[in-house]
C-alpha positions in Angstrom: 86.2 81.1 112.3 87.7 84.9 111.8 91.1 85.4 112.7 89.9 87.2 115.6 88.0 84.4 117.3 90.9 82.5 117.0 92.6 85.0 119.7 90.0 85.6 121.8 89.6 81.1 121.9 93.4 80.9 122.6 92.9 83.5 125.2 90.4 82.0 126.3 92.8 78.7 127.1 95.1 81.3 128.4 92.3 80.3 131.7 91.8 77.5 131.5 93.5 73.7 132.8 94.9 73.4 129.1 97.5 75.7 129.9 99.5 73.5 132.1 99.6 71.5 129.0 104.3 71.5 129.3 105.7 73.6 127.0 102.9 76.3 126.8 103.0 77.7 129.9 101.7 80.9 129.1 102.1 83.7 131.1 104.7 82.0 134.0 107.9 83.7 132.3 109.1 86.8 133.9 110.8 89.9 131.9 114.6 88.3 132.3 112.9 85.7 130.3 111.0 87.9 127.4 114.0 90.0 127.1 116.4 86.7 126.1 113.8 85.7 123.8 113.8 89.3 121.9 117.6 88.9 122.1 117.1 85.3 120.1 115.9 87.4 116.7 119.2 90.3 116.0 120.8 86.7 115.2 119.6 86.8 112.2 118.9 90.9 111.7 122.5 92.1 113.3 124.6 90.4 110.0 122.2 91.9 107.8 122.4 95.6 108.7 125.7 96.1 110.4 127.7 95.9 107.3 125.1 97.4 105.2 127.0 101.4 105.0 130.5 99.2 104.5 129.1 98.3 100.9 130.1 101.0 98.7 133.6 101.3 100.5 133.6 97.0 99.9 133.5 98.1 95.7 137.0 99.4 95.7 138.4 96.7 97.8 137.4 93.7 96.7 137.1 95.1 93.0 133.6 94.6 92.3 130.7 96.2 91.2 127.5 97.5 93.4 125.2 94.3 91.8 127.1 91.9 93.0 127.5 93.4 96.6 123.6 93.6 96.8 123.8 90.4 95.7 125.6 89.5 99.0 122.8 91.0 101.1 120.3 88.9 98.4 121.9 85.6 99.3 122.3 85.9 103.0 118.3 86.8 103.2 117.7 84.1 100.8 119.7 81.4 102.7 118.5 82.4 106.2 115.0 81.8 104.9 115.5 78.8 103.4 117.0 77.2 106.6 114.0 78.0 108.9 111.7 74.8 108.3 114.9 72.7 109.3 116.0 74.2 112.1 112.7 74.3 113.4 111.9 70.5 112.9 115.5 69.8 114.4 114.6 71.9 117.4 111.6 69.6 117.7 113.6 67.1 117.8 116.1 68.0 120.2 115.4 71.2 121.8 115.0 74.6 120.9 118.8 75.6 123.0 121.0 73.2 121.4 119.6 73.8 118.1 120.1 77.8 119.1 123.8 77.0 120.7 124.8 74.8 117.9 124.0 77.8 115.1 125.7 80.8 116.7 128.7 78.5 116.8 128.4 77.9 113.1 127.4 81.9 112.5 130.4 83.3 114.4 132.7 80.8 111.9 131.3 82.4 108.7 131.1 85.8 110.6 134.9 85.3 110.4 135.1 83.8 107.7 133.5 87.4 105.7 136.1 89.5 107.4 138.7 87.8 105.7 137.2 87.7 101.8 140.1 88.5 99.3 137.7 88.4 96.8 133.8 88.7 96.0 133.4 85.0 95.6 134.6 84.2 98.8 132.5 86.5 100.6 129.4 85.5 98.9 130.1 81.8 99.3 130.5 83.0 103.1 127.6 85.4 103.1 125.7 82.1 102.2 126.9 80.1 104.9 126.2 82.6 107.5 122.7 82.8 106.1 122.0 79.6 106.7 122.8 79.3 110.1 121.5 82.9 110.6 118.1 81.5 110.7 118.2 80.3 113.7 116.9 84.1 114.8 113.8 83.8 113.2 112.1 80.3 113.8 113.8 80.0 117.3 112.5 83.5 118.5 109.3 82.7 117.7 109.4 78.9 118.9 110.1 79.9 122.3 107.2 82.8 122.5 104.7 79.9 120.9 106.2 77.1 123.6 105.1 79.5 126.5 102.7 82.2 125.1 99.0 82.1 123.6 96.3 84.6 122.5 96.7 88.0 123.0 100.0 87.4 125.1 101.2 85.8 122.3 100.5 88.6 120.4 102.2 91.2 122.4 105.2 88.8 123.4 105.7 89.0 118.5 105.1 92.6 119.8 107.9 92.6 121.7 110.3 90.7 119.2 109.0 92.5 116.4 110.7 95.5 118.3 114.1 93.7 118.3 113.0 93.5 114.8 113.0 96.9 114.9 115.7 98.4 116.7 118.3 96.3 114.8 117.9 98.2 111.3 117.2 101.5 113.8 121.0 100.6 115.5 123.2 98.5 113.6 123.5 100.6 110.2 124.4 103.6 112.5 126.9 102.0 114.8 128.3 100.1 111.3 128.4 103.4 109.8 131.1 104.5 112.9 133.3 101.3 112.7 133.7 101.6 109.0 134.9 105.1 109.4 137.4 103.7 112.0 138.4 100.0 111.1 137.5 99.8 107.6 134.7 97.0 106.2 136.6 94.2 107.8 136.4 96.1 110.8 132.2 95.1 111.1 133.0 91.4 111.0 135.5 91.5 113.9 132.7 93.3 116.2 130.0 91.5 114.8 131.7 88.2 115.8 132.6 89.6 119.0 128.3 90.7 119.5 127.7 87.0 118.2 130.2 85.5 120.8 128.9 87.3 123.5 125.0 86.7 122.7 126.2 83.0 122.5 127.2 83.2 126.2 124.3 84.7 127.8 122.0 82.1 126.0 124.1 79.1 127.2 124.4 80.6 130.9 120.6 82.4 131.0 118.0 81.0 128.7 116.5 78.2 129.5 114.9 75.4 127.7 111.0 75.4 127.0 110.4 72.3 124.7 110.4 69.3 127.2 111.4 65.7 126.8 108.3 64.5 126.2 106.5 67.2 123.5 109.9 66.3 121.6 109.3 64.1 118.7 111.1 62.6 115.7 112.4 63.9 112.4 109.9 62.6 110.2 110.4 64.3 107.0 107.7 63.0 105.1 105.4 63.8 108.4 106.9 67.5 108.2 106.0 68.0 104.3 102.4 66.7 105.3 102.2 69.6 107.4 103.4 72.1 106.0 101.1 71.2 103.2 98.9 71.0 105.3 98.5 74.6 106.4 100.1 76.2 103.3 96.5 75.2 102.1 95.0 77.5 104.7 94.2 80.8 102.4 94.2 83.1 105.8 98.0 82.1 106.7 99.3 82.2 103.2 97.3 85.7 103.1 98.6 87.0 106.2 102.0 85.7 106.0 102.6 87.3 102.4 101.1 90.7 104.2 103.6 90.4 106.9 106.4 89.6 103.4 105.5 92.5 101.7 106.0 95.0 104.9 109.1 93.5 105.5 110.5 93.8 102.0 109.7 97.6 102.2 112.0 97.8 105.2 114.6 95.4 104.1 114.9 96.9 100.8 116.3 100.5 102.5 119.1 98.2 103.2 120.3 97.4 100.1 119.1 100.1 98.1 119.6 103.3 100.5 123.4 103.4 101.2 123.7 103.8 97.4 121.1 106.3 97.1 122.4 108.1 100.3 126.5 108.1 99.4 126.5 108.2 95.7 123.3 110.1 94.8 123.3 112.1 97.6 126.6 112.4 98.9 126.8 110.9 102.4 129.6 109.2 103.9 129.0 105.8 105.6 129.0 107.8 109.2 126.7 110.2 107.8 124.4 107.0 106.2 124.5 105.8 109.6 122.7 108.5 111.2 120.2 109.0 108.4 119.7 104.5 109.0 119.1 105.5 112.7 116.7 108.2 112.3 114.8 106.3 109.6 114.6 103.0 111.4 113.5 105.0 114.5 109.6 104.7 112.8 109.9 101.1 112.6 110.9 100.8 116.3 107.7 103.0 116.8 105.4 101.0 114.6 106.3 97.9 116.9 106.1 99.9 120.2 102.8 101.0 119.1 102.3 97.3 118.0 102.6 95.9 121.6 100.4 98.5 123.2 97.5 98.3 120.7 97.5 94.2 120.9 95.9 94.4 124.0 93.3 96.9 123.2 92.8 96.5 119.6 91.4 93.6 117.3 94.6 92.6 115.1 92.7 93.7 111.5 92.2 97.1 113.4 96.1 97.4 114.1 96.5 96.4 110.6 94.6 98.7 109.0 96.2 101.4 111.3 99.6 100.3 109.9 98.3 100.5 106.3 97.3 103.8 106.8 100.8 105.1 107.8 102.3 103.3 104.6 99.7 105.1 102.2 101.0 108.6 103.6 104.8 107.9 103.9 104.4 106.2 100.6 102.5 109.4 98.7 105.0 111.9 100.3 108.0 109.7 98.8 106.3 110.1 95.5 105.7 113.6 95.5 108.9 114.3 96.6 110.6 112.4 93.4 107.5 114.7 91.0 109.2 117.5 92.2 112.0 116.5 91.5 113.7 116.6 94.9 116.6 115.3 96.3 115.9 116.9 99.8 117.5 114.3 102.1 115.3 115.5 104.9 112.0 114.9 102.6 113.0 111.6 101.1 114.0 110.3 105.2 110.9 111.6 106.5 108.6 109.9 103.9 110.7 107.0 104.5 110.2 106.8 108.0 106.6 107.3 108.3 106.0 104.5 105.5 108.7 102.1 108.5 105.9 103.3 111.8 103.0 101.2 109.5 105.5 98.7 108.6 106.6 97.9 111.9 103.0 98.3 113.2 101.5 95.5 110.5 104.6 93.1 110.6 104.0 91.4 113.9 100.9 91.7 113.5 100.5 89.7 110.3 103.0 87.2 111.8 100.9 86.6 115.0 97.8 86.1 113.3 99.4 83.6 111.2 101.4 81.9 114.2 98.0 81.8 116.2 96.4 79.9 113.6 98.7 76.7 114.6 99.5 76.7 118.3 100.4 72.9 118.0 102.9 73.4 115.6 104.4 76.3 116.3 107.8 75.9 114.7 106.8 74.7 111.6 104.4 77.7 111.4 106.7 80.3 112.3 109.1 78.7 110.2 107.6 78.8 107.2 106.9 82.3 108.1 110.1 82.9 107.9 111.3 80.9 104.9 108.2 82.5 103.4 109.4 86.2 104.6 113.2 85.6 103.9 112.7 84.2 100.4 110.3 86.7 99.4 112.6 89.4 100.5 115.6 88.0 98.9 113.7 88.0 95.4 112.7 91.5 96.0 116.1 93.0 96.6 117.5 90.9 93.9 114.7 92.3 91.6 116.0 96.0 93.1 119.5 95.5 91.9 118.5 94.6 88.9 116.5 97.7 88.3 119.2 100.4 89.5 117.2 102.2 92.2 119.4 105.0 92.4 116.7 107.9 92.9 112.8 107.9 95.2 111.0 107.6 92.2 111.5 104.4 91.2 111.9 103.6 95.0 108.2 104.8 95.7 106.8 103.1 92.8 108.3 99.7 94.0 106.7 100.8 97.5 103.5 101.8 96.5 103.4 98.1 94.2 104.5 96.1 97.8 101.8 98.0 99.5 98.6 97.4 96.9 99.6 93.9 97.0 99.9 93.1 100.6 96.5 95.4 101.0 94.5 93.4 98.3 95.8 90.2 100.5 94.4 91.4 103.8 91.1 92.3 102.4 90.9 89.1 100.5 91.7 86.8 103.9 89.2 89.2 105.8 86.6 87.8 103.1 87.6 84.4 103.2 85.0 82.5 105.5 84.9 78.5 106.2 86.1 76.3 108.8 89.4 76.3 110.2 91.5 73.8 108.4 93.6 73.9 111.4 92.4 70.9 113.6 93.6 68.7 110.5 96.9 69.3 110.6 99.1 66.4 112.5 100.0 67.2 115.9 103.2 65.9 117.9 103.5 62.6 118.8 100.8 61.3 116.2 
């Protein structure tokens, strides 16, 4: 069955008496709702990107060198995506808002806790901690839209987070950029935990719960690694969820790499990095705008191919912008941001189709997502620091590599043909 079928037959339940089935009441949420559940994701995005033009300034201060500073940014991404599976077989277990609750708690402690780093060991050991619970964002987010979405609502509901997604990298880096100027790197933490604080008490007083009592069921952790054997052996999800890695590592990379690139090479101050992070990110906000329109027009391999398009051009003008030798900031952004509209168009995209695959386990399949995403991404910006990506050339290349492998992926899960391995894969309460 072709990833498309598999929409149009959740759509198709969309209709039917299934979905009064409790917990997947698609379609009876209202905007208040699908806004908080957008809001769920910057958990996990906002700590990543607020601080990011604060890193060069952080060298002096905590007497370190740029390495181990993108190492920071390595091991929060790494962390995060290695605490999804958990937090989403806990949330199974007791509820996707006390598991949410419960973590920004724990994220606004080692939010603090970074703001007051004497040293680079203690804010990497920090870093770490708030990476862990910083995963809450990702599984959570996308646990709620499966417990109430299906189909092509589904799609569009990713759509919708996927634009969160977005505007956090479009917003943060620019608004971090003006705090640093003003209250120095320590400066971020203290808003950030003040934005954490605050998210933490519209969730407790507005979002509401969407797992019931009785779809709960028990931490079995043998039952869990079944499953997600289970459909890590499905070729299309591994395929699709490496696609949607491979996008997001071109995005997340601009994070680590770019504020270097920008203040060093190219002589920017963090306000000025800021700006550039805002226009920039502004293509991946419209690659998930035009994400959520097209899902309901548009077979997802069509979007996909749409996005993959955008990423070719973007990617080619980057290139020839380093064979000519040019450090044109207004070249090099511009490149940049066309290659983020078919990034952000492609990454909720990939993640639906992979999320739609398993609507009875939908945390464990967005989960791994995420670990999947988060892990990947974290070995690619740790590869990056290694290799000194201080100019677009080497930059492109490592672009250019991301996208032939992600393509290659697609086409090879578009080929793929066999039954669905998904009806094998235990569902709650067996």
């Amino acid at each position: 069955m072709c990833p498309e079928q598999v929409h149009d037959n959740q759509a198709g339940r969309m209709n039917s008496t299934d979905t009064t089935t409790p917990g997947r009441p698609a379609g009876n949420h209202g905007i208040m709702f699908m806004v908080l559940v957008t809001l769920i994701l910057p958990l996990g995005q906002v700590p990543l990107d607020f601080y990011s033009p604060a890193l060069p300034t952080m060298r002096s201060s905590l007497h370190t060198t740029p390495a181990l500073l993108q190492m920071s940014v390595t091991l929060f991404i790494i962390c995060s995506g290695l605490s999804q599976i958990p937090i989403g077989a806990i949330s199974n277990r007791f509820g996707r808002k006390k598991v949410l609750l419960t973590c920004v708690v724990g994220l606004l402690l080692s939010t603090l806790a970074c703001g007051f780093a004497v040293n680079i060991e203690m804010l990497l050991i920090a870093r770490a901690i708030e990476g862990l619970f910083a995963g809450v964002g990702g599984v959570i987010s996308f646990s709620y839209a499966g417990d109430s979405f299906t189909g092509r609502q589904l799609t569009r509901m990713i759509g919708l987070i996927g634009m969160a997604w977005a505007t956090v990298p479009v917003l943060a880096p620019a608004a971090g950029g003006v705090v640093v100027s003003l209250m120095g790197w320590r400066g971020n933490f203290w808003i950030l935990a003040g934005m954490i604080a605050l998210l933490g008490i519209i969730f407790t007083f507005a979002l509401p719960e969407t797992l019931p009592v009785e779809r709960r069921v028990p931490i079995r952790p043998l039952r869990v690694v079944r499953t997600c054997l289970s459909i890590l052996g499905n070729f299309r999800f591994i395929a699709y969820t490496l696609v949607f890695t491979l996008c997001a590592s071109t995005q997340l990379l601009f994070v680590s790499v770019a504020p270097f690139l920008y203040q060093d090479k190219l002589g920017f101050t963090p306000g000025g990095f800021g700006l550039i992070a805002l226009c920039v990110g502004a293509g991946n906000l419209i690659g998930n705008a035009n994400c959520s329109v097209l899902a309901m027009k548009l077979k997802p391999s069509s979007i996909i191919l749409l996005g993959y398009l955008l990423i070719i051009c973007g990617n080619a003008s980057l290139l020839a912008s380093a064979l000519f030798h040019s450090l044109d900031p207004t070249w090099i952004s511009i490149s940049i941001g066309i290659t983020f509209i078919g990034c952000g168009t492609v990454c909720p995209t990939a993640a639906s189709m992979s999320v739609d695959l398993y609507p009875g386990e939908v945390s464990l399949a967005s989960g791994l997502i995420n670990t999947t995403g988060l892990v990947g991404i974290g070995i690619t910006t740790g590869l990056a620091s290694k290799l000194h990506l201080n100019s677009q050339m080497p930059l492109a290349l490592l672009y250019i590599g991301l996208t032939v492998a992600g393509g290659l992926l697609f086409l090879l899960a578009r080929l793929k043909t066999g039954p669905d391995p998904s009806p094998g894969v235990p569902q709650p309460g067996e």
